[in-house]
MIDRENTI-690950 format. One record per atom (N, C-alpha, C): y, x, z negated. Coordinates in steps of 0.1 Angstrom, whole numbers, padded with zeros to 4 digits, always signed. Example, Ala and Ser with C-alpha at 12.3 -4.5 7.8 and 13.67 -1.06 7.14 Angstrom:
<pts>
-0057+0132-0078;-0045+0123-0078;-0033+0132-0078;-0022+0128-0071;-0011+0137-0071;+0000+0129-0079;
</pts>
This chain:
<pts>
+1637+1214-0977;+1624+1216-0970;+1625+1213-0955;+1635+1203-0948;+1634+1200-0933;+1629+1189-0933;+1633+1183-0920;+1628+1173-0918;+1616+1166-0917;+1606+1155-0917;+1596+1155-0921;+1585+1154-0907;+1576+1158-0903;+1572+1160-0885;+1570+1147-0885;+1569+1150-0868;+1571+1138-0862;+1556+1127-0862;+1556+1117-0859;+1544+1109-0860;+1539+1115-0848;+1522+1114-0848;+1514+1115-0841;+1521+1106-0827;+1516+1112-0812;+1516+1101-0803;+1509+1091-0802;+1512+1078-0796;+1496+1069-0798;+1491+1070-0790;+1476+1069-0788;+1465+1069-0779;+1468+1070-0766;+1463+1075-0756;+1469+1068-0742;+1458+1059-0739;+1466+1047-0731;+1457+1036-0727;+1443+1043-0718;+1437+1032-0723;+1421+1032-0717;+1419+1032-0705;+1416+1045-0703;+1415+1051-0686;+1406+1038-0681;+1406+1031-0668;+1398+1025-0663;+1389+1035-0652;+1377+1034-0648;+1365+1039-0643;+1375+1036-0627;+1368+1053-0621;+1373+1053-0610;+1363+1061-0601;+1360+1062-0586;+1348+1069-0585;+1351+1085-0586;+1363+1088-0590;+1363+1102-0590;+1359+1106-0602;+1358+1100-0611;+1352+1103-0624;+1335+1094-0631;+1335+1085-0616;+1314+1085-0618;+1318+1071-0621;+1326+1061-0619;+1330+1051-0624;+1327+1040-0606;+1315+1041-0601;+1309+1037-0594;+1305+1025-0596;+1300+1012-0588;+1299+0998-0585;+1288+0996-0581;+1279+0989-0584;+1268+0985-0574;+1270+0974-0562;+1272+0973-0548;+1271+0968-0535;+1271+0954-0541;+1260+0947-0547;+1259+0933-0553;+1275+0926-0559;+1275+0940-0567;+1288+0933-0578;+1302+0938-0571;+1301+0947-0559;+1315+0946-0550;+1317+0937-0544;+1303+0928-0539;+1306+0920-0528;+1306+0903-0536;+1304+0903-0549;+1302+0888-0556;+1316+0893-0567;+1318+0899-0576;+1324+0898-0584;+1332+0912-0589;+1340+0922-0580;+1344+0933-0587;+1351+0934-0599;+1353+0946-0603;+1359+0945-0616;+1375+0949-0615;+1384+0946-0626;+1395+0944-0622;+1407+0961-0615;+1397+0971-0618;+1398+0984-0610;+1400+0984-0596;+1389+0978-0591;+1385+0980-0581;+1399+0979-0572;+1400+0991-0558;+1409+0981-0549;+1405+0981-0542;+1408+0965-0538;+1401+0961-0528;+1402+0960-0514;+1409+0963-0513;+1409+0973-0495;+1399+0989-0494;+1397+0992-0503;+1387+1003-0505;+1374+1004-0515;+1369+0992-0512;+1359+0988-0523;+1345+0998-0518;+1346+1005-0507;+1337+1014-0502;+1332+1025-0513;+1346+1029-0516;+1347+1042-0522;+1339+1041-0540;+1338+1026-0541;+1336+1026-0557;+1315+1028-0552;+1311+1030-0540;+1295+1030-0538;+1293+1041-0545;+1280+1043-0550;+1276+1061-0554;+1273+1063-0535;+1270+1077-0538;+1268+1081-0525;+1253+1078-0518;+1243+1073-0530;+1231+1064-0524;+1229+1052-0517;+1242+1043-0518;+1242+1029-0520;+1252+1032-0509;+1258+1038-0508;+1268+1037-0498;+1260+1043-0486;+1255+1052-0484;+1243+1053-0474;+1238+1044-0466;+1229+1034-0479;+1219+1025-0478;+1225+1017-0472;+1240+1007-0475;+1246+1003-0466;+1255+1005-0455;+1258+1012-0459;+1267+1017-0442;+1255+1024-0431;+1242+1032-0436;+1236+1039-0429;+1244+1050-0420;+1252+1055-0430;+1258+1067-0425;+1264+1071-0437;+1267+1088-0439;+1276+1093-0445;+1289+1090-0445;+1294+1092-0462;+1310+1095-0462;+1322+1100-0450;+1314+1114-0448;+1319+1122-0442;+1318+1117-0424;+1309+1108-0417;+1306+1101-0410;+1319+1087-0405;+1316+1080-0418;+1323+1070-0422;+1339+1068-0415;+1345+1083-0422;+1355+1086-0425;+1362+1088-0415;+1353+1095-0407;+1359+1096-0386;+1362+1087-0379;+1354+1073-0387;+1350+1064-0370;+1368+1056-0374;+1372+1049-0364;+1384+1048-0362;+1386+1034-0372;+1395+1028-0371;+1396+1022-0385;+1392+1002-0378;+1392+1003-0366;+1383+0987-0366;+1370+0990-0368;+1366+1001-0366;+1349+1004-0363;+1342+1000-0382;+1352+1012-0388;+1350+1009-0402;+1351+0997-0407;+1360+0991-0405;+1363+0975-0411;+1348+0964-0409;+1348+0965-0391;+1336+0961-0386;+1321+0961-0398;+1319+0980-0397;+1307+0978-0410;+1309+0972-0422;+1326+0975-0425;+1327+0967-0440;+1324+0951-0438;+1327+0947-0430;+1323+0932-0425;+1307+0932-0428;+1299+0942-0424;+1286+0937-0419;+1276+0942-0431;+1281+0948-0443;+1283+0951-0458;+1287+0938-0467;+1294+0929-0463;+1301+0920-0476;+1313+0927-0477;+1317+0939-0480;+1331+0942-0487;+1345+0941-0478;+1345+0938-0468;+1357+0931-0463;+1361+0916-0464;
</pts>
């Protein structure tokens, strides 16, 4: 008859939540207690795009230009630095 097939592969480990897949943070819990995803030099990126607004008062796309003390600066004046 042949050999007998091979075992199933096992599971792949448990994706952790990322914002590219909606796996977003609320501002309170980036700045008191993130979760062990998060990294933390880019804790910006885990905002929805409402929250990240509300605090930075500017767009993503905004954000993303200003030169990199300017950004740190708001992350300072946010909690997440």
């Amino acid at each position: 008859r042949g050999p007998p097939p091979p075992p199933p592969p096992p599971p792949p480990p448990e994706k952790q939540p990322t914002p590219a897949d909606g796996g977003y943070v609320d501002l309170e819990t980036l700045k008191s207690s993130p979760p062990d995803y998060v990294d933390p030099s880019r804790k910006e990126d885990y905002l929805s795009d409402a929250d990240f607004e509300a605090a930075f008062k500017c767009s993503r796309a905004d954000f993303k230009v200003l030169k990199g003390w300017k950004q740190q600066n708001l992350k300072k004046a946010c909690g997440l630095f």
